[in-house]
C-alpha positions as CSV (number, residue, x, y, z in Angstrom):
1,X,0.0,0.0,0.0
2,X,1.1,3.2,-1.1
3,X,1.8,5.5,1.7
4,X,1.7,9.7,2.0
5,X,4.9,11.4,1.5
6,X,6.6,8.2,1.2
7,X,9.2,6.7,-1.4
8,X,7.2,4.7,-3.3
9,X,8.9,3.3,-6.6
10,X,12.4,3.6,-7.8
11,X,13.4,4.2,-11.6
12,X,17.0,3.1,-13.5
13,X,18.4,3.5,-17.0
14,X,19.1,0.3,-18.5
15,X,21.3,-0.3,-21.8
16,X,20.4,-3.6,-22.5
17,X,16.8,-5.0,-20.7
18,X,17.6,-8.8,-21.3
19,X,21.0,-7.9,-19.3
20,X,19.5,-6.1,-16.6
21,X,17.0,-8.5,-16.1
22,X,19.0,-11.8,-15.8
23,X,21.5,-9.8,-14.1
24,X,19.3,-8.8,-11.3
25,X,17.3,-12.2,-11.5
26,X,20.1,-14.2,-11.4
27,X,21.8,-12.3,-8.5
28,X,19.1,-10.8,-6.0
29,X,16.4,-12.9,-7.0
30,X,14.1,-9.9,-8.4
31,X,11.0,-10.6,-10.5
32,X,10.1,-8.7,-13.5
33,X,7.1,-7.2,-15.7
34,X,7.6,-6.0,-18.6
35,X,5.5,-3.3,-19.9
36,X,6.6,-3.0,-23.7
37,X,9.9,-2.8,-25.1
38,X,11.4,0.1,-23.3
39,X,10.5,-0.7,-19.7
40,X,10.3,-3.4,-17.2
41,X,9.1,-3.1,-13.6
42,X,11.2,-5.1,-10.8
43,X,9.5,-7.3,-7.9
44,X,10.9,-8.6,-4.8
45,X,13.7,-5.8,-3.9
46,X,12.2,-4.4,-0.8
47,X,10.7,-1.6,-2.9
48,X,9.3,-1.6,-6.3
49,X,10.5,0.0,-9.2
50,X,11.2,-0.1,-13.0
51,X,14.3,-0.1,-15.8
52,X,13.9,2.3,-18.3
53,X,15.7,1.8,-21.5
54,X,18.3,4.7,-22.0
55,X,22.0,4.8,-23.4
56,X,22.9,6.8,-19.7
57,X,23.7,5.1,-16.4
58,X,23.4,6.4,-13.0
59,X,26.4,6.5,-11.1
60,X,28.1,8.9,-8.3
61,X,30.6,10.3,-9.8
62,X,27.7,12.3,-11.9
63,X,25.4,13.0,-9.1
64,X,23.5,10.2,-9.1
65,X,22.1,8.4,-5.7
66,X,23.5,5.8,-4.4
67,X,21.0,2.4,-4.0
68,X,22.1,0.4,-1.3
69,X,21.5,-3.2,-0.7
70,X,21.6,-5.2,2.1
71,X,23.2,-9.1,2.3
72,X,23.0,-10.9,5.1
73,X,26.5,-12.7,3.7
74,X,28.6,-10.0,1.6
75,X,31.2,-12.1,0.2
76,X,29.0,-15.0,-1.3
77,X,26.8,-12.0,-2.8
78,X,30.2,-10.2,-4.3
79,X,30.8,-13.4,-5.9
80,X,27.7,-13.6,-7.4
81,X,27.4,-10.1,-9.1
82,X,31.3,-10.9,-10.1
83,X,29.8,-14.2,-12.1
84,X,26.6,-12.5,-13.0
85,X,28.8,-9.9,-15.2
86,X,29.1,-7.1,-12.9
87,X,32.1,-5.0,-12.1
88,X,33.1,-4.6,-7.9
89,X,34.1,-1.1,-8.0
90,X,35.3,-0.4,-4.3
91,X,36.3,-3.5,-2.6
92,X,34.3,-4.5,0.7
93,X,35.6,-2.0,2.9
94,X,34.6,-0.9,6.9
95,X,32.4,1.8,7.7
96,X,30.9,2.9,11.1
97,X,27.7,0.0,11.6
98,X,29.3,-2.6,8.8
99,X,30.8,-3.3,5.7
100,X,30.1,-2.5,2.4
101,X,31.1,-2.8,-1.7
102,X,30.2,-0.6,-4.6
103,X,29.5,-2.4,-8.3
104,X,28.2,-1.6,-11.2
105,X,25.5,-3.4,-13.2
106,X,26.1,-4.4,-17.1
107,X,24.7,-1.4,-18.1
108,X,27.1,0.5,-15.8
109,X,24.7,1.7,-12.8
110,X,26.6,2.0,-9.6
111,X,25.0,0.6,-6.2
112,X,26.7,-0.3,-3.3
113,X,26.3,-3.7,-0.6
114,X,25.9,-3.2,2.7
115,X,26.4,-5.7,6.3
116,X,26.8,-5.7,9.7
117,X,29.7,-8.4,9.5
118,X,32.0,-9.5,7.0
């Protein structure tokens, strides 16, 4: 249920929609609807949202926000975007509650990894 003032839904660029799909499938488990050719919507993250298809990405160095995951197991879930095709950009490094990674997708949109423990 939608609530007042709220984040509701969450929006991405996306290269390639095939990639980001099996990318995302295959690594955090999300679920997709597509609604034509230039968009798919994203189940099962902890908050909806949708990939748009655009030649830009969103990363930090331009501005963009960051999107922050948690794992309950940070190493095994490194491994898995590594396999799944995407790039660890800052290695798992300590911050004041946890640990954490940044990595890009295969379309080149940055997020980061978060966990209490390594």
């Amino acid at each position: 249920m939608s609530a007042h003032q709220k984040i509701n839904y969450l929006e991405f660029p996306s290269k390639d929609l095939l990639k980001t799909k099996s990318f995302f499938s295959s690594v955090f488990s999300w679920q997709f609807n597509d609604y034509g050719p230039q968009y798919s919507v994203f189940l099962g993250a902890g908050i909806n949202g949708g990939f748009y298809l655009s030649t830009l990405n969103a990363c930090t160095k331009n501005g963009s926000v960051l999107t922050v995951i948690y794992s309950s197991n940070i190493t095994a879930t490194a491994e898995k975007i590594k396999q799944a095709g995407g790039e660890i950009i800052k290695p798992i490094f300590s911050f004041p509650g946890g640990v954490r990674f940044h990595f890009t997708d295969p379309n080149g949109n940055e997020y980061a990894v978060w966990s209490e423990q390594e």
